[in-house]
C-alpha positions in Angstrom: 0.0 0.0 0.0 1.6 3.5 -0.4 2.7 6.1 1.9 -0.2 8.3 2.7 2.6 10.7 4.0 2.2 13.1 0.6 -0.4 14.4 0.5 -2.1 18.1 0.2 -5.6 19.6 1.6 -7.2 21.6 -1.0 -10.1 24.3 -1.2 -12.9 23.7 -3.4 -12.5 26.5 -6.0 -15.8 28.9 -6.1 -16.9 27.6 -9.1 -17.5 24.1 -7.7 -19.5 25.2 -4.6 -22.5 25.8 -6.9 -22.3 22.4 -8.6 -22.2 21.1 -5.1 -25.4 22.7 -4.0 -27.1 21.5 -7.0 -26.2 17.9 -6.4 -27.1 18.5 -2.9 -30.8 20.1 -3.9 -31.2 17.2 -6.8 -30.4 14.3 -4.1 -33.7 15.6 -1.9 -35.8 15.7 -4.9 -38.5 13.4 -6.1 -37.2 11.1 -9.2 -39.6 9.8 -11.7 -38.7 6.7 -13.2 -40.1 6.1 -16.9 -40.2 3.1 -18.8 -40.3 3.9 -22.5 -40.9 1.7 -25.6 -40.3 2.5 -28.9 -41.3 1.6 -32.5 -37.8 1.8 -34.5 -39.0 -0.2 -37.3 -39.0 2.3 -40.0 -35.3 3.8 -38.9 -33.8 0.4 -38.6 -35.4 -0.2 -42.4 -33.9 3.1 -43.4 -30.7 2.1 -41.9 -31.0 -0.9 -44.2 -31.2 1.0 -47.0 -28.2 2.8 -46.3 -26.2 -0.4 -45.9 -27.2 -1.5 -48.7 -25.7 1.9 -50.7 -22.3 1.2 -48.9 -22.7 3.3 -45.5 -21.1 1.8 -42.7 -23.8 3.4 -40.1 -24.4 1.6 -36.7 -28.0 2.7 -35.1 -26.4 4.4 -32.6 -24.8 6.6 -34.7 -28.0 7.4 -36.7 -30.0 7.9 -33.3 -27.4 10.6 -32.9 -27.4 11.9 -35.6 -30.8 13.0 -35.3 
């Protein structure tokens, strides 16, 4: 295990306090969870297509795209 002799206490610079407080705030908040389906029938058709003219395009890459 290494020395835990070096080491240095640091501030938290001012522009992290407010990223702090926001996790802080977000943590005590009410979450909705969502289950979500959908139909990707026509882009994985259209990603067929564009196979098919040579493309080398992954669905994730499309989905991005968009």
């Amino acid at each position: 295990m290494p020395e835990l002799d070096n080491y240095e206490i640091k501030e938290f610079p001012v522009s992290r306090l407010a990223t702090m407080d926001i996790g802080a705030a977000a943590f005590a908040k009410h979450h909705v969870w969502v289950i979500l389906e959908l139909d990707v029938t026509a882009a994985r058709n259209k990603i067929g297509r564009l196979k098919e003219q040579g493309e080398n395009i992954s669905f994730n890459a499309w989905w991005i795209m968009m």
